[in-house]
N, C-alpha and C positions, 0 to 999 in steps of 0.2 A: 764731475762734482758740481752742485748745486748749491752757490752759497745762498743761504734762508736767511743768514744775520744781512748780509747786503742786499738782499732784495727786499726781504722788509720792515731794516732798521739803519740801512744803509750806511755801516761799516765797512772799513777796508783794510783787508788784510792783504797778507805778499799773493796769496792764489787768486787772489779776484782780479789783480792784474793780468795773469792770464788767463781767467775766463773770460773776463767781460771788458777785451779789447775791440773798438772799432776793426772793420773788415776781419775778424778772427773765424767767421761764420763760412769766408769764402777759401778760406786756406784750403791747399791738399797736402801739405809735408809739415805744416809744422803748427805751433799755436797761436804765429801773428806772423806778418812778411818780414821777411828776413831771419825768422829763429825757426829752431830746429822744435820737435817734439819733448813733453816731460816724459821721462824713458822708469819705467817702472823695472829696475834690475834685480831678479832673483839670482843673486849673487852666489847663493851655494842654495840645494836642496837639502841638506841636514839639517835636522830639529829637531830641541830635546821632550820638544811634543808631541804627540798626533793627533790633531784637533779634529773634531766630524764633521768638519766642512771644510777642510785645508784643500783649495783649487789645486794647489802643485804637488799634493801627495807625497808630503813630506812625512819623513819620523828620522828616527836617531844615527840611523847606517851610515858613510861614507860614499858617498857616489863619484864615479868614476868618470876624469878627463873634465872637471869645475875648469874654467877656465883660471888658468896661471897669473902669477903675480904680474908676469910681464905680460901679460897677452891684455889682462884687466886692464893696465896703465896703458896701454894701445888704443884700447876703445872708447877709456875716458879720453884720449888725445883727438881721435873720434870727434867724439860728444860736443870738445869745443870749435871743431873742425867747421859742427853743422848748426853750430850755438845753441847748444840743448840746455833750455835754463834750469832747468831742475834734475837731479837724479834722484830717483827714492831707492835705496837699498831696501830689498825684502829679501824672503827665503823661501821655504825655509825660516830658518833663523838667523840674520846675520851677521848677529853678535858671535856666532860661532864660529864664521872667519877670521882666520888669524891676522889676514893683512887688511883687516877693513879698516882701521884707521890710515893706514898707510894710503891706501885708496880715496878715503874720504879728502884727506888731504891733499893729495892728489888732484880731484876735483875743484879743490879750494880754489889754490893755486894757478888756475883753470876757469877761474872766475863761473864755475858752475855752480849754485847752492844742492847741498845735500841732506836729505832728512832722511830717517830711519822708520822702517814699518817693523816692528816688535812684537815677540810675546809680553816681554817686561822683566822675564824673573830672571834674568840674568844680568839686569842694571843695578849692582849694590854702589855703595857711595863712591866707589874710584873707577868704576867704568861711568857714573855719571859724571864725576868730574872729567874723565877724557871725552865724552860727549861734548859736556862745556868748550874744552881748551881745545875740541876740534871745526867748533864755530858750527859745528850740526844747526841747520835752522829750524828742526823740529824734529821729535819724536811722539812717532804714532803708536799705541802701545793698546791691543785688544784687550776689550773685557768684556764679555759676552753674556753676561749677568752677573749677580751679587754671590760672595761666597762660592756653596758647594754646585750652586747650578752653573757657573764657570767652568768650574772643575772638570764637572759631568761632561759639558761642552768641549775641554777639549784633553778632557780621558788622564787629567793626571789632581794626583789630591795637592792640594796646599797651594796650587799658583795659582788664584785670588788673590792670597796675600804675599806671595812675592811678587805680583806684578803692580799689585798697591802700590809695595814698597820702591818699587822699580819708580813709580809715578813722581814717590813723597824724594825720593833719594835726585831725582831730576830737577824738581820741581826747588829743593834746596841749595844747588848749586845754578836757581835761575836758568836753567836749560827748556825752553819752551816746550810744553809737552800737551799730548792729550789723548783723549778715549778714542777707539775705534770699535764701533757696535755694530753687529751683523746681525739684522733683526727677521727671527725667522718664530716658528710655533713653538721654541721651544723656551723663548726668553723675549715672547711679547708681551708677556704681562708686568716685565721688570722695567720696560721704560720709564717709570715714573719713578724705580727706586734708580735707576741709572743716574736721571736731573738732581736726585736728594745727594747723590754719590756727587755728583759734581760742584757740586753747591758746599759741601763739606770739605770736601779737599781744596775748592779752589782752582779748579781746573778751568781753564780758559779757552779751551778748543775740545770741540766733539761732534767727530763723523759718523753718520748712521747710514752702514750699508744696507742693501738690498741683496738680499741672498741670488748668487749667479749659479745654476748648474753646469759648474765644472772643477774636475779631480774627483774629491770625496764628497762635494758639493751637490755632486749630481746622482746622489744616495740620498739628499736632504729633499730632493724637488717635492714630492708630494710632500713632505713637512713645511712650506713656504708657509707663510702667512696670505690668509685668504684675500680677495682685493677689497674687505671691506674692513680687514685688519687692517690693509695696508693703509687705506685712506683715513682711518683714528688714529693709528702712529701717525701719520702726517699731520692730522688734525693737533695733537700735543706737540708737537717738534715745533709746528710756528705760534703754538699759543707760548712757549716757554724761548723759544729766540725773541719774541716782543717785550714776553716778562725779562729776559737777561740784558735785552739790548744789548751796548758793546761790553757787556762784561762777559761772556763767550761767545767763541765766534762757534757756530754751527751750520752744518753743512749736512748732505743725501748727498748717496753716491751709487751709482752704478742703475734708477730708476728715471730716467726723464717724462715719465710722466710725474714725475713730483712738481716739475716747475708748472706745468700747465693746470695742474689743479692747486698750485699757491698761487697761480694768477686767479683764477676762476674765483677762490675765497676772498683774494683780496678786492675785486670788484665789488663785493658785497659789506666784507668787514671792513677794509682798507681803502675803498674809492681814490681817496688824495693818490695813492701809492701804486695804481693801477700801472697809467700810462708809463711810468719809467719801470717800471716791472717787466712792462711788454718790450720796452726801448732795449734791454739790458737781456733779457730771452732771448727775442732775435739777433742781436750784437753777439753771443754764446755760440748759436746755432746748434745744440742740443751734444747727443755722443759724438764724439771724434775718435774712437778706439782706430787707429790705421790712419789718424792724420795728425793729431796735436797727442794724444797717448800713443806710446809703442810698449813693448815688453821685450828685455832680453831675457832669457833662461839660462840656467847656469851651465849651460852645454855653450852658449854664444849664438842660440837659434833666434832669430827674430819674429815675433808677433805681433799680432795688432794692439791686441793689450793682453794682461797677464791670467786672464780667465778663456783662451783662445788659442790654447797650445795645439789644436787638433791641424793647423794652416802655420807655414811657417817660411820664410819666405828667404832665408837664407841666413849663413853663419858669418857670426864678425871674424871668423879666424881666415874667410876664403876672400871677403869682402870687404871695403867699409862701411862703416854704418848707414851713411847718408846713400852711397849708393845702392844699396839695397831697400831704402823705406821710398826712393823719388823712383824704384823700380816696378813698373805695371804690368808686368810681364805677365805675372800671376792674376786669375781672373777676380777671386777674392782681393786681393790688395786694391784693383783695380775700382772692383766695382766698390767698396769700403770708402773710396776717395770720392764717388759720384752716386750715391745708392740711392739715392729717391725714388730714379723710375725700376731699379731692382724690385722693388721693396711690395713685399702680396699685403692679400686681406685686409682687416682695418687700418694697417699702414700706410699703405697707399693712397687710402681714400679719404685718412683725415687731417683734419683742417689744421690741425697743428704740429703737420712736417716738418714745416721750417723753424719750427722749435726744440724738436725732438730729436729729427735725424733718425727717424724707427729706434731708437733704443737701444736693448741689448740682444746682437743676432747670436750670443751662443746660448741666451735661453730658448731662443727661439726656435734653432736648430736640435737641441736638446728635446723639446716637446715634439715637435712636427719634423724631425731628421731634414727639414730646408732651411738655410741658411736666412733666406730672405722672404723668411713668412712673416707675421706681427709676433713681435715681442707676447707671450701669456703672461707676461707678471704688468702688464699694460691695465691699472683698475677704473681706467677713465668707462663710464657709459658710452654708448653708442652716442647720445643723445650729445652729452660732452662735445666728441669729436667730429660730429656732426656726419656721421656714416647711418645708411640703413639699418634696420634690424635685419638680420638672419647672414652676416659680412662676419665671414669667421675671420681664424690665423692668416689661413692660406687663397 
């Protein structure tokens, strides 16, 4: 994640403390010395949606061997074992767990903070009050455009406005909440009605992904957003984080060339705000998917992060947590922890590695079948990253 309110309007929220910690650049197990990784857990695969671009390939069915009430509370036992400061429940859906409160609390107890990655339409007023009364420290709740282009998005009519509701029903029982936008060709034109959306409701936190090819994801690749989509989404996201200042916090996720070209603008529009731009970059050290991000699956399979299921490095029911993520055994894991000189084509060669960390390697792998070719959804010019002309992926 890239916070854009903190880089440049310099707010602070709970996740910028772990992005933008001294030495966090140099970790390999976790997101600062001495703590464990934020563990992104697809807690069940059921969902009563099926969205067209859901990475875990969810929909309504039952799937077989979800890890148990006791095996869960084992691994959050885990979690504080290797001091994982965040858990995020996702899914799937994982309001559709029965014991997930049981669990969150669990967590609590455990002094781990927990927040939820949501459809939304299943938050009416007393699952958001037990949201509240379970100290959740946020919920993440998609909308993926206004209305029926939502809908369209993820294949069912009416959850627009239940996941609205899901917002306004959180949002009144003071449960901190906010948008999650996966910004691709089918709802780039809605970013502007997104900020109007936010601005009415009130919404004080909104993330804007970068579409990943993987699950049903990697059916959407040709429909990405071009890289000079990409860079006018960019271009509004920090003209309207300077117009919010700290009244939303906003953030990109899943694209590290975001930072490199909000530094690049800011040198030109923002001068004062340069140098600590760059201080606070490097301090980051770009993706960490397999060092400060993991993913568990609802099977107990480990991953680097949760768009990465094709590498998987062992189960919490055989292992522990922690031994399994400080285990290098695996070349992928390995190289994930040191990948620089992995790392082909304009990755390699440009000048701002040690900000990026190459990116995202299952787009990468997805376009050009090698792991460690450059990132395509990478919209920086040659010129940008200071590499030759004719320096492809690979």
């Amino acid at each position: 994640m890239i916070g854009v309110s903190k880089l440049l309007c310099g707010t602070e929220n709970f996740g910028d403390k772990l992005r933008y910690v001294s030495g966090a650049s140099t970790q390999t197990n976790g997101v600062s010395n001495g703590r464990g990784p934020v563990v992104v857990w697809n807690c069940t695969k059921t969902c009563n949606l099926k969205c067209i671009h859901c990475y875990a390939n969810s929909d309504s069915k039952k799937y077989k061997d979800e890890l148990s009430t006791k095996e869960a509370i084992s691994l959050i036992n885990d979690f504080h074992d290797f001091k994982v400061p965040v858990i995020l429940f996702s899914g799937g859906e994982p309001l559709l767990r029965e014991d997930l409160f049981e669990l969150i609390k669990h967590a609590g107890e455990h002094k781990i903070r927990s927040t939820i990655s949501t459809n939304g339409t299943l938050i009416d007023k007393n699952v958001a009050r037990k949201i509240k009364q379970s100290e959740v420290g946020y919920v993440g709740i998609s909308l993926d455009g206004i209305g029926s282009r939502h809908d369209e998005f993820r294949r069912t009519k009416g959850c627009f406005d239940k996941a609205l509701n899901g917002i306004r029903n959180c949002r009144d029982v003071n449960q901190k909440v906010g948008v999650r936008f996966t910004i691709n060709s089918h709802n780039y034109d809605q970013l502007e009605d997104i900020f109007h959306l936010i601005k009415e409701e009130k919404i004080n936190r909104v993330c804007f992904y970068h579409l990943v090819y993987s699950g049903r994801g990697s059916e959407m690749m040709k429909e990405d957003t071009s890289h000079a989509q990409s860079r006018a989404a960019m271009d509004l996201i920090m003209e309207k984080a300077v117009e919010l200042g700290d009244k939303v916090e906003i953030l990109t996720v899943d694209n590290h060339a975001d930072t490199v070209y909000l530094y690049l603008k800011a040198l030109k529009k923002y001068p004062h705000l340069a140098d600590n731009i760059l201080k606070l970059m490097e301090m980051n050290g770009g993706n960490r998917s397999g060092i400060a991000i993991s993913n568990v699956d609802y099977l107990g399979n480990i991953h680097a992060d949760q768009f990465t299921p094709q590498y998987t490095f062992g189960n919490v029911k055989e292992r522990a947590f922690k031994e399994i993520w400080e285990d290098t055994t695996s070349p992928i894991m390995k190289g994930l922890k040191d990948r620089k000189k992995l790392l082909k084509g304009r990755c390699r060669k440009c000048k701002w590695l040690s900000v990026c960390n190459g990116n995202f390697r299952t787009r990468a792998e997805s376009v050009t079948g090698d792991f460690w070719a450059s990132d395509p959804a990478c919209y920086l010019s040659n010129k940008e990253i200071g590499v030759q002309d004719g320096i492809g992926l690979v």
